[in-house]
N, C-alpha and C positions, 0 to 999 in steps of 0.2 A: 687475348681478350683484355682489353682494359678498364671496363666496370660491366656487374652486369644487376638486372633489378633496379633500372636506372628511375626514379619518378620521372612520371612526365606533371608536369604543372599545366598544361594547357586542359580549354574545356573538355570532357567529355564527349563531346558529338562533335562532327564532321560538317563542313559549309563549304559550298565550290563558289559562288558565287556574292558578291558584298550583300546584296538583298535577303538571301539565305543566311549572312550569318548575325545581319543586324534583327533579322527575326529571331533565329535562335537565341541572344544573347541573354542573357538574364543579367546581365550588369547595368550600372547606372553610370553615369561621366566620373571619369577618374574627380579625387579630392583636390581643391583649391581653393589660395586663399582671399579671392577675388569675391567669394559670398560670405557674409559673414557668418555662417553656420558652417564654412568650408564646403557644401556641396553634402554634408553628410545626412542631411532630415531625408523625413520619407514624402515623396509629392505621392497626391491622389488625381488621378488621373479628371480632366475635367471632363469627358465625354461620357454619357451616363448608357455604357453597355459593356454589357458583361464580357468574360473571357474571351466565350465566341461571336460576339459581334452582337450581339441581340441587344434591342432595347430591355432597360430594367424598369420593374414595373411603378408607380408612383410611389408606393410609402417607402421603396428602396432609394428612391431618388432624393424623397426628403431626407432618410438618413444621411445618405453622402454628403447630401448640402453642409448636414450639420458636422461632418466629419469634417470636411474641407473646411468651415469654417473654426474648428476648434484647432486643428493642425496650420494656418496662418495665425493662430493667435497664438499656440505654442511653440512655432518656430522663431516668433519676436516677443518674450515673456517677460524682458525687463529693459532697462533702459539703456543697457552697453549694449545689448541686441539692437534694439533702437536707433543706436547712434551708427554702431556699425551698417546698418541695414541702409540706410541713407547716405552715407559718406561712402562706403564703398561703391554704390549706385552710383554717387557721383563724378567719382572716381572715374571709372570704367568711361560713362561717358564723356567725360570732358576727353581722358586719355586717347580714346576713338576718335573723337572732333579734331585731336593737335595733331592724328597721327603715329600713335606715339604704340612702339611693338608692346607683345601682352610680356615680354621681362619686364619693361622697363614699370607698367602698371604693377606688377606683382611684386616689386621693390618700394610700388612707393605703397600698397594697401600693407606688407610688412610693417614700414616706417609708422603709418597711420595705427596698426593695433597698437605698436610698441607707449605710440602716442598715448592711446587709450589707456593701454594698463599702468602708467608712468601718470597719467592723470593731467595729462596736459592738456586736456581738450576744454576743462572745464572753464568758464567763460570767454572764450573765444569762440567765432563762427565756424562752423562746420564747415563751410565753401573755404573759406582762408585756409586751413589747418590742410583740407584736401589738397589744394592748389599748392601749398607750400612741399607737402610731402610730392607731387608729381615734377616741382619745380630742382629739388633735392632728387630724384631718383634720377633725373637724367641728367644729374652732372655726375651719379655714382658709376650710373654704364657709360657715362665720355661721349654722350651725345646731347650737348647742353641745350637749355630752349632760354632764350631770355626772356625775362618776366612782362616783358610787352608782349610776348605770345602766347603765356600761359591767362595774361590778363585778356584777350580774346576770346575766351573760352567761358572765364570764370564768371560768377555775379558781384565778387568783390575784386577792389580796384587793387595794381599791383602797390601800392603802399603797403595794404593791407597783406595783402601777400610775402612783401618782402618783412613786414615787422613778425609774422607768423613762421616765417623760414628762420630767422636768426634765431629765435627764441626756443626754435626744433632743435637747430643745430646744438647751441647751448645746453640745453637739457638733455638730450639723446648723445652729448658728447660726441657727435659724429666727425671724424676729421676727412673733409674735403682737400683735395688738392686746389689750386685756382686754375678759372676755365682758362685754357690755352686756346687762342686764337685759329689755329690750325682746326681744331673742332667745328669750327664754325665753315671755315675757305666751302669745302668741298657742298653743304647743304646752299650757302649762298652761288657759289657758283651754278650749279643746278638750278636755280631760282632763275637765277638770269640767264642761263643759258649758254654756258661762255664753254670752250673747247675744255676735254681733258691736260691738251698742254698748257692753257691757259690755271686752270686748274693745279697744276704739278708747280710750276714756275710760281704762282701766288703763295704756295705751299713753302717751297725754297726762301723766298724773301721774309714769310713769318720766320722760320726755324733762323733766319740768319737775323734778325731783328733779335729774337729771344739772346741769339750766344751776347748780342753786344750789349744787350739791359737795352735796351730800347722799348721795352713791352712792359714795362712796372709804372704801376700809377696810371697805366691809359686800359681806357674800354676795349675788351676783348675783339666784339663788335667793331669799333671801330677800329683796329688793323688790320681784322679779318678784311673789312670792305676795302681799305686803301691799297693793301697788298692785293686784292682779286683786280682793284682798279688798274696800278702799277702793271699788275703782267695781260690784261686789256690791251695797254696802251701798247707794251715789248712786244706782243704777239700779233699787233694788227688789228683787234677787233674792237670796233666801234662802238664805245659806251661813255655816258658822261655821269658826273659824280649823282648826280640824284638820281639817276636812276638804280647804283649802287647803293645810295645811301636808304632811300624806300624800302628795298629786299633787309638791307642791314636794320631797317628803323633808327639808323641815325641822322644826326644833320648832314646837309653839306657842308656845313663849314666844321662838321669834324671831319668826315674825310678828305678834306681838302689840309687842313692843319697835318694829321696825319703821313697823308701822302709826303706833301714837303720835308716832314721829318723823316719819313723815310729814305726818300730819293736823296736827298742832303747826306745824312750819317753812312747810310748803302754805298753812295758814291754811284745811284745807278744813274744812266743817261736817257733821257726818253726820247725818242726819236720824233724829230720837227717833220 
């Protein structure tokens, strides 16, 4: 016998089926820091009937009214509630609109309390500070969005976005690595459509640009696009620079400058 009186942790009663045991449960959604109360207040149910299903009769109903509304007044009771309760909202959906998985959300609604308690919210926009922290959380999980995509989403333009990020960064002491181009290949290629080998090979020519210093001082963006262009052209598949440079959001005449410096230092040959 290896233990015996063992706890069980699990509920009390027995459920075969998902419907049976989302009736039985008596829990509420696990805690998260996505609301600003973390999930943890009590909601009052809005449907005005009792346990068993009945309607409740009118002066019960005016009570509840007034319970519901004194429980949304003390779930937002001062003005960091406030602020939270709007900037996380925001949060959430701009993060939904870019796409963007619920890690990468729940990194930048951290960033944003830390914001908050550090007091750095105070005269700047709420949308900037958001947008900054969402623009920051997804260069921490290595899947970057450039600020013309986060400025898609937002109500302030990416200037303001970018003056609100550095000044995150700064204060929250946060140390970034720099985005690496290769982060980028794989979603742009996707964009366009372009083969896995085509894909693998644009990869190859970043990693080989990075060992010779070729990628310092130039937009990430744009080597991602001229390297996916580059192994386009080695693999066959028919694409011309603007339409790389659209998905990239850069010019042509970056990826065109780019490209040259690569095929030039690379020594690659592109076939006539």
């Amino acid at each position: 016998m290896l233990d015996e009186e063992i706890m069980d942790l699990g509920p009390e009663w027995r459920a075969f089926e998902p419907g049976q045991r989302e009736k039985r449960s008596r829990v509420g959604a696990p805690e998260t820091i996505m609301l600003h109360d973390k999930g943890l207040s009590t909601d009052i149910d809005w449907r005005n009937r009792d346990i068993h299903g009945n309607d409740i009769s009118g002066s019960t109903r005016t009570k509840m009214y007034r319970l519901r509304m004194w429980q949304r007044r003390m779930r937002i009771s001062d003005a960091i509630d406030r602020n939270l309760a709007f900037a996380l909202s925001e949060l959430d959906r701009m993060g939904s609109q870019i796409g963007l998985p619920r890690n990468i959300r729940e990194i930048a609604a951290l960033l944003y309390r830390k914001a908050v308690i550090n007091r750095l919210v105070r005269g700047r926009s709420i949308e900037g500070m958001v947008s900054a922290c969402l623009y920051a959380a997804c260069r921490i999980a290595n899947a970057p969005r450039t600020l013309d995509e986060i400025e898609d989403f937002s109500k302030v333009d990416k200037k303001e976005i970018g003056r609100s990020y550095r000044y995150l960064v700064r204060e929250l002491n946060l140390k970034l690595r720099p985005t690496n181009p290769v982060d980028y290949v794989v979603r742009f290629g996707d964009q366009l459509g372009v083969t896995e080998k085509t894909k693998r090979r644009a990869m190859r020519i970043v990693n080989q640009a990075i060992k010779m210093g070729l990628t310092s001082g130039k937009g990430p963006t744009g080597i991602a696009a001229a390297a996916i262009y580059i192994a386009s052209l080695l693999e066959g598949e028919k694409m011309t620079q603007r339409e790389v440079a659209e998905v990239a959001r850069v010019t042509e005449v970056t990826v065109r400058n780019r490209y040259k410096e690569l095929v030039d230092k690379l020594n690659i040959r592109i076939p006539t």
